[in-house]
C-alpha positions as CSV (number, residue, x, y, z in Angstrom):
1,X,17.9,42.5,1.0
2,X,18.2,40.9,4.2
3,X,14.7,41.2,4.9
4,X,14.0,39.7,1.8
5,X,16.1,36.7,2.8
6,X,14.8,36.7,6.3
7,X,11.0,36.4,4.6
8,X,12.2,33.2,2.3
9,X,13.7,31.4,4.7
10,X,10.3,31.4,7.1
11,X,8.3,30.4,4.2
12,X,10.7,28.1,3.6
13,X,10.9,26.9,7.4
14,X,6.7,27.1,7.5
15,X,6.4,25.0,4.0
16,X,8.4,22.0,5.5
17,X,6.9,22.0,8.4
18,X,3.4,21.9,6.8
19,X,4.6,19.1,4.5
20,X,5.7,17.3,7.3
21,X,2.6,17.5,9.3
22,X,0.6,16.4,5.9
23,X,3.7,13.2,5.8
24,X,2.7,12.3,9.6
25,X,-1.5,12.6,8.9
26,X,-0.8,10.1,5.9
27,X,-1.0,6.1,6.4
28,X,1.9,4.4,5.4
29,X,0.6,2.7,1.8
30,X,3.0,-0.2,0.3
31,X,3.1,-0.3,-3.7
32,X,4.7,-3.0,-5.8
33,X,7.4,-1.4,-7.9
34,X,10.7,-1.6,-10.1
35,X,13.6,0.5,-9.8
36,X,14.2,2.0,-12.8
37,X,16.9,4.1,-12.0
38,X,19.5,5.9,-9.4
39,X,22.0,8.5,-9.8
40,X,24.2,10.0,-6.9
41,X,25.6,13.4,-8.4
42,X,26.6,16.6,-6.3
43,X,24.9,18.9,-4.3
44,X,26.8,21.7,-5.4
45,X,24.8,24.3,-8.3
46,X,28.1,24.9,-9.8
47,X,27.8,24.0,-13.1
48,X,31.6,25.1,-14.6
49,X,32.6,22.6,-17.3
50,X,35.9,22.5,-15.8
51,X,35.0,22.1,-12.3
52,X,37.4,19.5,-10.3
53,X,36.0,16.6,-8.1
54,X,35.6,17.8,-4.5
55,X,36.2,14.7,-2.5
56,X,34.6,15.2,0.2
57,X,31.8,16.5,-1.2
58,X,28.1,17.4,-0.4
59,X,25.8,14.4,-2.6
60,X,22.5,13.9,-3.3
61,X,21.0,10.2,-3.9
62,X,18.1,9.7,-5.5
63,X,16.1,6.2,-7.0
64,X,13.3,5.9,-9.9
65,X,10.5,3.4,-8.9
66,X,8.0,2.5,-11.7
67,X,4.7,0.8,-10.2
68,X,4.7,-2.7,-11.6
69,X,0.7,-2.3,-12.2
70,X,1.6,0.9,-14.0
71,X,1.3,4.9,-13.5
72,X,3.9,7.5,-13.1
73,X,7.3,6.5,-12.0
74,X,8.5,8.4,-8.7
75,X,11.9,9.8,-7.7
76,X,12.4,9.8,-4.5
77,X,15.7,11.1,-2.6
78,X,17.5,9.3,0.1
79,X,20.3,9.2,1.6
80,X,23.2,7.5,1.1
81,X,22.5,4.7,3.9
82,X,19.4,3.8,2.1
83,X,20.5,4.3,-1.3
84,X,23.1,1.8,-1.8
85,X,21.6,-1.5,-1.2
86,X,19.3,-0.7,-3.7
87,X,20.2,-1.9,-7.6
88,X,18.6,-1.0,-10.9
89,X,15.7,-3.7,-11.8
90,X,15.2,-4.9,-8.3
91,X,11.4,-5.8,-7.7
92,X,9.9,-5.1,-4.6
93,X,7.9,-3.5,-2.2
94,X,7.9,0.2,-1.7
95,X,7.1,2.1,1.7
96,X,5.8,5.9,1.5
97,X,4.0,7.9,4.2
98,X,2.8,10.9,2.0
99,X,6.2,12.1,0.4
100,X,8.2,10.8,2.9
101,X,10.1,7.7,2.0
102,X,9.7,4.8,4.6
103,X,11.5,1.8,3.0
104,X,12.3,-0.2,-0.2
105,X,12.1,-3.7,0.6
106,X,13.5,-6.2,-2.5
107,X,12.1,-9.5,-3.6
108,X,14.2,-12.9,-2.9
């Protein structure tokens, strides 16, 4: 069992760092976009129906951008520094260098 987690977690380790190498190769491209959505919920799996909130705990943030010339809308997860200045129907400009997210700059 051990070995077993041992072997997942260098795949794991090996998978990120290949994505991040991919992220760095990448040129930054700029896309016109909405945000359509955010939602901050827990990092926690539990999923009890009765289940307290922590509060100090673990989140995740993540926005919905909807190019404004069309396509597939991305989510994209941030963290909490760059999630909160961003609001639900903002326009603007949108920052990526493969997967990674670079910034989301809003119209005046």
């Amino acid at each position: 069992m051990v070995a077993l987690i041992a072997v997942l977690a260098t795949q794991r380790y090996f998978s990120q760092r290949k994505q991040e190498a991919a992220n760095d190769r990448e040129p930054v491209r700029a896309t016109q976009v909405v945000v359509s959505d955010k939602r901050a919920f827990a990092a926690s799996t539990n999923r009890s129906r009765q289940r307290e909130h922590i509060v100090n705990e673990a989140m995740r943030y993540e926005v919905t951008f909807q190019p404004q010339r069309g396509g597939e809308s991305l989510v994209v997860r941030l963290k909490q520094p760059q999630y909160e200045p961003i609001t639900p129907g903002a326009r603007g400009t949108l920052k990526m260098q493969g997967t990674r997210f670079i910034s989301f700059t809003a119209e005046q």
